[in-house]
N, C-alpha and C positions, 0 to 999 in steps of 0.2 A: 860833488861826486868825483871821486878816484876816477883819471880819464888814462888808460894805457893801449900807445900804439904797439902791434904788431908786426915786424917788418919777415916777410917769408921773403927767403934767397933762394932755395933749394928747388929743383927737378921734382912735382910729387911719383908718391914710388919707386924713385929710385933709396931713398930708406924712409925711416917714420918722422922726417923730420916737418913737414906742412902737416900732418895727420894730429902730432903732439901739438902742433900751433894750434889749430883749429878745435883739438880737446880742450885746451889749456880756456881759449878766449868763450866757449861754452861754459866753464866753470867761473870763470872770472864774469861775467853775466847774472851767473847764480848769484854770486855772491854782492852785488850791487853796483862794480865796475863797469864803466862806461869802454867798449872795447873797439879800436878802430885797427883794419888788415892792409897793408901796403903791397902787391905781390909787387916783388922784383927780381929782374933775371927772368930763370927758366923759370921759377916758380909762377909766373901770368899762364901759364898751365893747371892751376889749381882753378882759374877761373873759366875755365874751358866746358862746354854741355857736352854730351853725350861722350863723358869719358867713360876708359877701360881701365877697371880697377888694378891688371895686371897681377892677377893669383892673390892678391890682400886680401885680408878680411873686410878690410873697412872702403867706401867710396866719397872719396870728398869730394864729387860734385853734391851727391848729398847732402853733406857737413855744412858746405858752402851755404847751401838753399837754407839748412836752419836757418844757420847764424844770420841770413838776409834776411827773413820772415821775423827776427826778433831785432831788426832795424841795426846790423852791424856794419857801418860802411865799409864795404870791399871797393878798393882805388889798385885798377891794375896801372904798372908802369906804359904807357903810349908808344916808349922809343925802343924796349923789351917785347911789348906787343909786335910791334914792326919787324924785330929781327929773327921772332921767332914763329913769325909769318901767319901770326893769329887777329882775323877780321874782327871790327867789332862784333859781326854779327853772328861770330862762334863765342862769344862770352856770355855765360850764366845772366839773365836777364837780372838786372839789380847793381853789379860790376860797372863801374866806370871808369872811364882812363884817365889816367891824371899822370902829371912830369913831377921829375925832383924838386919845384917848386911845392908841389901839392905835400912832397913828403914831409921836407924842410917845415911847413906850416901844420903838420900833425906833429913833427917832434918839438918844435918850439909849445904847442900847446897843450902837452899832454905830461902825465904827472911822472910815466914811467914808459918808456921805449922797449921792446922786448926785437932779439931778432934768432930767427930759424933758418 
């Protein structure tokens, strides 16, 4: 099975760029891809509970909960966690921290790298 990481960089809502990740690794699901989400940077925001959609339509803590419930590993960055002063225990239950070691060993083992 086709294994493709995920890397989100971006702020959510500030545009639709975590929103299009998170469609994109639901489709890529469907279609029998094994799909794995690195948040880094601001994006360890997308792993955040009791977010504010911010006038969007759409809420990726929501998104998030899918893709967890259909076993999609979310790895927030630890040292982005830190700087952007999010405990673990503000992270969507299923979310874990992991370092650029963790990334380093999804890119080296994965068929195709994607980044947002």
């Amino acid at each position: 099975m086709q294994t493709i990481t995920i890397i989100i960089n971006e702020l959510p809502y500030k545009n639709d760029k975590a929103w299009n990740a998170l469609r994109l690794a639901g489709e890529l699901l469907n279609q029998d891809v094994k799909v794995k989400i690195f948040l880094l940077e601001d994006s360890v925001d997308v792993g955040k509970e009791n977010q504010e959609a911010k006038g969007k339509e759409y809420n990726l803590e929501k998104l998030t909960k899918k893709l967890l419930a259909k076993d999609v590993p979310f790895i927030a960055c630890s040292t982005c966690l830190k700087v952007c002063g999010i405990s673990k225990e503000k992270l969507i239950d299923g979310i874990i921290e992991g370092h650029m070691s963790d990334l380093a060993k999804l890119v080296k083992e994965s068929d195709k790298v994607l980044t947002f």
